[in-house]
N, C-alpha and C positions, 0 to 999 in steps of 0.2 A: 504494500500500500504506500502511496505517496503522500509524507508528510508534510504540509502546511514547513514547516520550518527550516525543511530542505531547501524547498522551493524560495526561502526569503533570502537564503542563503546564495543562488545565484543572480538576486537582482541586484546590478550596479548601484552604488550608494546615492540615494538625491543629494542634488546641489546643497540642501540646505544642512544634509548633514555633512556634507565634505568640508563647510565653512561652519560648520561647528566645530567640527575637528580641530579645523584652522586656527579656528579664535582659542582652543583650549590648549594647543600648543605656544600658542603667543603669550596666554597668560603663563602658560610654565615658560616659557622663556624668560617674561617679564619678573616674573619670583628667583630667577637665577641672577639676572642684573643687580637684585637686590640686597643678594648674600656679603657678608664680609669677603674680600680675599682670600682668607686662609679657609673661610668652608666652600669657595667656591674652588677652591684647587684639588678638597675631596671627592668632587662631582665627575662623573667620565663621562666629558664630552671630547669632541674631534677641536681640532686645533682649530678650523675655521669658526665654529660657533667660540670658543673662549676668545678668540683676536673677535668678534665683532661685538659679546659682551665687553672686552677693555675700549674698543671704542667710543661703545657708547659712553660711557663713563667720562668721555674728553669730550662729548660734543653739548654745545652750550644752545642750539637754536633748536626750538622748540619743534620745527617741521624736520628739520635733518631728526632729531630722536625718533619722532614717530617714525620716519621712513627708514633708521636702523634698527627699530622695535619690529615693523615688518620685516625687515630681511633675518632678524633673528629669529623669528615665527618660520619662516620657507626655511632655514638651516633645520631646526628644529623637525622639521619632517623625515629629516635622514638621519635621525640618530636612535637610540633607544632610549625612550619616553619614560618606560617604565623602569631602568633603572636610575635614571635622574628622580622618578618621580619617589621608588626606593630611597635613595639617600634624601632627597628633602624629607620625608617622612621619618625619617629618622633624627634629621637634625629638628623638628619638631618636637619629639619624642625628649630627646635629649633637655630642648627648652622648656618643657613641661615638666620634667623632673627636674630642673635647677631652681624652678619657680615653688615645684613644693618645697624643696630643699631651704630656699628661702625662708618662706610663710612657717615651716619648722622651725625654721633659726630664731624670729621677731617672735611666736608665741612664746618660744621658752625664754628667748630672752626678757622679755617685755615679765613673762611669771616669775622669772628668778628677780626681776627687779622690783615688784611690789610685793613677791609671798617671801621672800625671805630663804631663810630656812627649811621652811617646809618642801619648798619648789624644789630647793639643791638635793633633798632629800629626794622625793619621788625622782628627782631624775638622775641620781646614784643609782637608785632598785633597778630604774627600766632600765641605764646604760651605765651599768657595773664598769665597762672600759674606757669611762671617760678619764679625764687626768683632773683630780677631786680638788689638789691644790691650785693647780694652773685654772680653772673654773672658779673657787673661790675669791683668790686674786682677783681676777677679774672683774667678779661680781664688787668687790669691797673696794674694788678702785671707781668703780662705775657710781656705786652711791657715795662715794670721796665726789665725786663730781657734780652729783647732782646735787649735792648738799653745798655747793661751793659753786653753784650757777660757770660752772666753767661748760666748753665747747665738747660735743659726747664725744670725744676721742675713744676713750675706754669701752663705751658704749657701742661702741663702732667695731673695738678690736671684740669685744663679745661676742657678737652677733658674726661676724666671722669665724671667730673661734667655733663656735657654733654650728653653722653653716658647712664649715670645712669638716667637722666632726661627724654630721648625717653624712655627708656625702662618702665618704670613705668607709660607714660605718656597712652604709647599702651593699 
C-alpha cells in the first residue's frame, strides 16, 4: 500500500519553505557573529564563513552589514547546521549553569550574611568540603565592612569564593 508520507516525501520543497530554511540559517548565522572570539573559535565552521563572520565585525555601514548578514546566510547553507547548532547548545547549557552557579553563590552569601552562625552551620552539614576557616574569614571580614560603610570588596571576594566552590564542587 502507498503511504501518504512517502509520497510527501518526493514533493520538491515550496518556495516558502526553502526561504524558511533560509531565514533560519541567517538567524544561526547571525547568533555566530554574536559569540565572543574565543567560543567562536570552538564552533567548526569552513574558513570562508569564519573570514566573512570577522568581516562583518569591521564593517560600520548599516547596508554593507545586512548584505554581509546575507552572504553569511548562503555560506551557511554549505556547512553542517546541526553541529554548529550542537555547540551553540551547548555553550547555552554551559551559560545556564554558570547563572545557577551564580544565584547559588548570592543566596548563601547574602544567608551567611544576615543568619550568622546558623547559615555557616547548615552549610558545613551540606558541604563538609568546604574550607571552614577561609569561609569564616570571609564572612567576618565582610561584616568588618558592613559595619564600617566601606566598598563590598570582601563581599565580592565571598561570593566568589562561593561561586568558585559550586562550581568545582558539580
Amino acid at each position: 500500500m502507498y503511504e501518504y508520507d512517502d509520497y510527501e516525501d518526493d514533493l520538491p520543497k515550496s518556495k516558502t519553505q526553502v526561504k524558511q530554511e533560509m531565514h533560519e540559517l541567517q538567524k544561526l548565522g547571525k547568533q555566530l557573529t554574536e559569540l565572543p572570539k574565543a567560543q567562536l573559535a570552538e564552533v567548526p565552521l569552513d574558513e570562508d564563513l569564519r573570514e566573512a563572520i570577522d568581516t562583518l565585525a569591521r564593517i560600520k555601514s548599516n547596508e554593507a552589514r545586512r548584505r554581509q548578514m546575507q552572504y553569511i546566510g548562503k555560506l551557511m547553507r554549505n556547512t553542517d547546521h546541526e553541529a554548529i547548532e550542537a555547540v551553540l547548545n551547548k555553550f547555552k547549557d554551559r551559560d545556564q549553569l554558570h547563572l545557577r552557579f551564580d544565584k547559588m553563590a548570592e543566596e548563601w552569601r547574602k544567608r551567611l550574611l544576615e543568619e550568622g552562625n546558623s547559615a555557616q552551620g547548615v552549610l558545613f552539614d551540606q558541604y563538609p568540603q568546604v574550607d571552614h576557616q577561609q569561609l569564616r574569614q570571609l564572612v567576618r571580614d565582610s561584616h568588618r565592612e558592613i559595619k564600617n560603610s566601606k566598598p563590598p570588596t570582601n563581599q565580592r571576594k565571598l561570593f566568589r569564593y562561593l561561586r568558585d566552590f559550586f562550581m568545582q564542587d558539580s
